[in-house]
Structure formats: C-alpha cells, structure tokens
N, C-alpha and C positions, 0 to 999 in steps of 0.2 A: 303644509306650511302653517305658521300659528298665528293667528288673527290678535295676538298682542302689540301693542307697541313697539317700536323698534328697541328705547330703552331698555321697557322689563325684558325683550328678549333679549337684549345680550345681557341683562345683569344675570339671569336666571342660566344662560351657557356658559359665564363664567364658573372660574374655580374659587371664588371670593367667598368670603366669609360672610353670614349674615350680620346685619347693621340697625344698631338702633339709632333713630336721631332723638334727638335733645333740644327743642327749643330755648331760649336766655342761658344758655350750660356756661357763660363764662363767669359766675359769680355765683351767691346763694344757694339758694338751693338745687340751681342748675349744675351748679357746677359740682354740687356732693352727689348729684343722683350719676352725672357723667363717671363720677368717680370712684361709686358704690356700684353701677353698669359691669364698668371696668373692668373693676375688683372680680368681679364674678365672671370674668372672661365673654363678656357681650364688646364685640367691636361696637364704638361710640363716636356720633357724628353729631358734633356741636354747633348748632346755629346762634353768632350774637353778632350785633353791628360790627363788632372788630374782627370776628373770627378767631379771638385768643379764645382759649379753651383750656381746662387743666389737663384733660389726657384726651385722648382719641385723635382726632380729625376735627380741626375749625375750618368752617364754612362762613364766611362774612354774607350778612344778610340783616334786611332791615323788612321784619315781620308782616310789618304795614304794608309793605309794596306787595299786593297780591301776585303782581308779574317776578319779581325777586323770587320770592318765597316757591314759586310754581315752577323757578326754574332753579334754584338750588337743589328742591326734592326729585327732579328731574335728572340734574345732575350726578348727586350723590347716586341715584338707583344707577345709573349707568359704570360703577366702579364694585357693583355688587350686590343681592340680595337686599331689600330693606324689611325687617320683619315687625318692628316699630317703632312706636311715637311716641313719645312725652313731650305734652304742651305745657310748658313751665313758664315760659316768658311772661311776666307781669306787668302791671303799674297801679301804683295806689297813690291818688291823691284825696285830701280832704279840707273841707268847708263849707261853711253854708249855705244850704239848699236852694235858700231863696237869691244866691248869689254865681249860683254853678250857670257860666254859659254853656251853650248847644255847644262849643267847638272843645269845653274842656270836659264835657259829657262825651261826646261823639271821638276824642286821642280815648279815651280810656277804654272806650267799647271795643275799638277799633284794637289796641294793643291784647287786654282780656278775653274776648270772646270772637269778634270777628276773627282773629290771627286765627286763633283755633277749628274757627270753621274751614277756612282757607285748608292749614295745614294738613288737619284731617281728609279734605275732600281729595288734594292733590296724592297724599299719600294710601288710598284709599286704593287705585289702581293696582298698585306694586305688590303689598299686602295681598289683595285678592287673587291677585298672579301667581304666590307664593302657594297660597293655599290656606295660610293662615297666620294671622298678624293680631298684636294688640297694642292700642293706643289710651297712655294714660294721659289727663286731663288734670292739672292743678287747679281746683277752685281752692275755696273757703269756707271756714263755719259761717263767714259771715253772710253766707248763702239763706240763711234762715234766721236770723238776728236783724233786729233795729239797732242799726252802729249809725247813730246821730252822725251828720256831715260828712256822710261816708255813704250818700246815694248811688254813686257814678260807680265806685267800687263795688257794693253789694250787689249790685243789676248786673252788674258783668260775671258775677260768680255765682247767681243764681241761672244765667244764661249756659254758664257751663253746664251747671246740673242738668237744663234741660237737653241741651245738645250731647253729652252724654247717652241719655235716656232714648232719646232718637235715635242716635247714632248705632246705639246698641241692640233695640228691637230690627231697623234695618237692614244692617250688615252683618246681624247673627249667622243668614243664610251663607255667609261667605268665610264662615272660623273665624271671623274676625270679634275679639275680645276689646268694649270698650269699658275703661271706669275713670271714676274722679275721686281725685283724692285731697280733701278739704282739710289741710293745715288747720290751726289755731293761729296765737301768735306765735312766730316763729325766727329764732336770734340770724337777723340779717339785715341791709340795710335801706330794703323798700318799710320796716315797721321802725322808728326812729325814738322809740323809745328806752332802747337799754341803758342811755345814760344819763336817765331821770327818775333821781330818787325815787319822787311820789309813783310815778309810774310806776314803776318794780314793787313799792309798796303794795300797792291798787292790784297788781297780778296776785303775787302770794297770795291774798285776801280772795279773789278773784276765781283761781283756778284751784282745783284740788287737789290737784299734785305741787303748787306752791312757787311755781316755775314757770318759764316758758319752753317754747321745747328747741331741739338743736336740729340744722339742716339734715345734718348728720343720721336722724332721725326718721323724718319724710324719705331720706335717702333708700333707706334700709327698709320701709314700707315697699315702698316702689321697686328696688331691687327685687325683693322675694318674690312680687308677684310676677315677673318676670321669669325670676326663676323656677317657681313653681307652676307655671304654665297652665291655669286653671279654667278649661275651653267655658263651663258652663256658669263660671262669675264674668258678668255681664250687664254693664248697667245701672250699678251700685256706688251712690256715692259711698267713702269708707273716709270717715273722721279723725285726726289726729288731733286734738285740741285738748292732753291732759285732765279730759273731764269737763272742758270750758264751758260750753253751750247746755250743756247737764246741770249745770249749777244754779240752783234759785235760791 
C-alpha cells in the first residue's frame, strides 16, 4: 500500500493527463503563458479570483487565502497528475517610501512572494509523487535595481529570486526543476504606462531594443522551458528585459 496521500494516489491511478497550474492566468501575462501552455499541448489549470481563464480549466481562488490556495491545489491533483507551476500572480503598487504603510507593504508581500511560497510548498507533494515536476516563478529585473517608490514591489521580487534559489538547492533531490523568470517592462495592465507619451519616449531612450516587450513574449520563454524539460537548469534567475537592466 502507498504511504501517499489519498489525493496524489488517486491522481497518479487515474488515466488523466498531466496538469500545469497557472497562477493570475486570467489576464496578462497569465493568461498568454495559459495560452502559449496550451498551444504546446500541456493541459492548463488557471487559478484567478473569478476563475475566468482563456483556455484550460478555471479554478476561482483568492491567492492570499493560504487555506483556499492549499485546497484548490489539493483539488485540481485529485482530477489528475500535477507536473507544474507557474507563479505569475502579481501586484505592483508605488509611492513614497517615507509614506508606504506596514498594511500596504505587507497586501504586496503577501500577493508577490508569500502566495509563492504557499503555492510552491502545497504543490510540492504532488510533483514529488510524480517523480518530477517544475515550478516557474515570475519575478522582475526590478530584483536588482533602485526603482525609486517602488520598495514594496522590488522586495517581493528580490524575495522571489531568493526562494527560487532555495527552493532549487532543496528539492533538486526530488527532479524537481525550479526557476524565475524576471520580465522588464512588460505591455499589460499592472505597468500603466503605455499611454503616456513621455513614458514611451523615456523607454526607447531607456532600453536597447527601443521597446517594451509583449506578454506574448514571457509566454514563449516559459513555454519552451517546459517543453524542453531541462532536469539540470535549476535555480537560475533568466532575464527578459530587452537589454534594460544592461544599460548604463
């Protein structure tokens, strides 16, 4: 008899297909990566407060709730195999330092970094059940940059890189593949700039590709590594930011 879970064992006697989930998959860049998944024939399970999703299976779940979050991933394994993760789910607010309360510091940790630890830790079982799983991490460049009035955001994506990094050394023993993947800015509508002249000006000038870059894009990052199934990248933040963070 197998000393698993009752879940992972019947997701694992089932004849179901393995399951990626998707955190924030109903807009942004969640929802190109569900969509770019998809594309490439990975059955896709999208977690957002609505549970609307572009393709796969919507799961309504509010990230925050650690009891939610632990029993949607509980759920979804019980309809089949879970082999991974992507924590996409964001929030980015800004303003001044000397003005950021503890409660508008501690929503941002809480939706950036905590969800993350959460997510990974619950789906962590399943994966290791499997025999081998990877869970990709959306941070930022702005993991390593001073972005004035933009504390609260930068900590949570410098938080990712390290819990990555942990998570990675950890659970190597287990085939389990973690990484993070650190957008720039990116056309959606947590960065609210596309419809400000000077703004777009200030990028061209900015990045050296002259541009920002498209979901579309991060999507297609994320897909390959998936599909190229690569046991010994592990660990590694991997930058999309046009050059950004390169540029002095």
């Amino acid at each position: 008899m197998s000393d698993r879970p009752p879940e992972i064992q019947e997701a694992s006697e089932s004849d179901a297909v393995p399951q990626i989930v998707v955190t924030g998959a109903s807009r942004g860049i969640g929802a190109a990566v569900a969509s770019e998944l998809a594309k490439r024939g990975f059955p896709v399970v999208g977690l957002s407060r609505t549970g609307d999703v572009p393709v796969g299976r919507g799961v309504p779940c509010d990230i925050t709730d650690e009891g939610a979050l632990a029993a949607a991933i509980v759920e979804i394994a019980r309809l089949g195999p879970v082999v991974g993760l992507v924590n996409n789910a964001g929030l980015h607010t800004t303003g001044p330092t000397a003005e950021l309360s503890v409660e508008e510091y501690d929503r941002v940790m809480r939706v950036n970094a905590t969800a993350v630890m959460v997510a990974s830790r619950e789906i962590y079982p399943h994966l290791k059940a499997n025999g081998r799983g990877v869970i990709i991490n959306l941070g930022s460049f702005f993991d390593k940059i001073g972005a004035p009035q933009q504390l609260a955001y930068c900590a949570s994506k410098a938080a990712i890189g390290a819990m990555t990094r942990v998570l990675a050394v950890e659970w190597a023993r287990d085939n389990i593949s973690v990484l993070n993947v650190a957008p720039g800015y990116v056309k959606t509508d947590l960065t609210p700039m596309w419809s400000d002249e000077k703004a777009l000006a200030w990028l061209a000038k900015r990045v050296p590709m002259r541009r920002g870059g498209e979901p579309a894009e991060v999507a297609r990052l994320i897909g390959a590594l998936f599909s190229e199934d690569i046991p010994f990248l592990t660990g590694e933040t991997i930058y999309i930011d046009g050059g950004h963070a390169l540029n002095h």
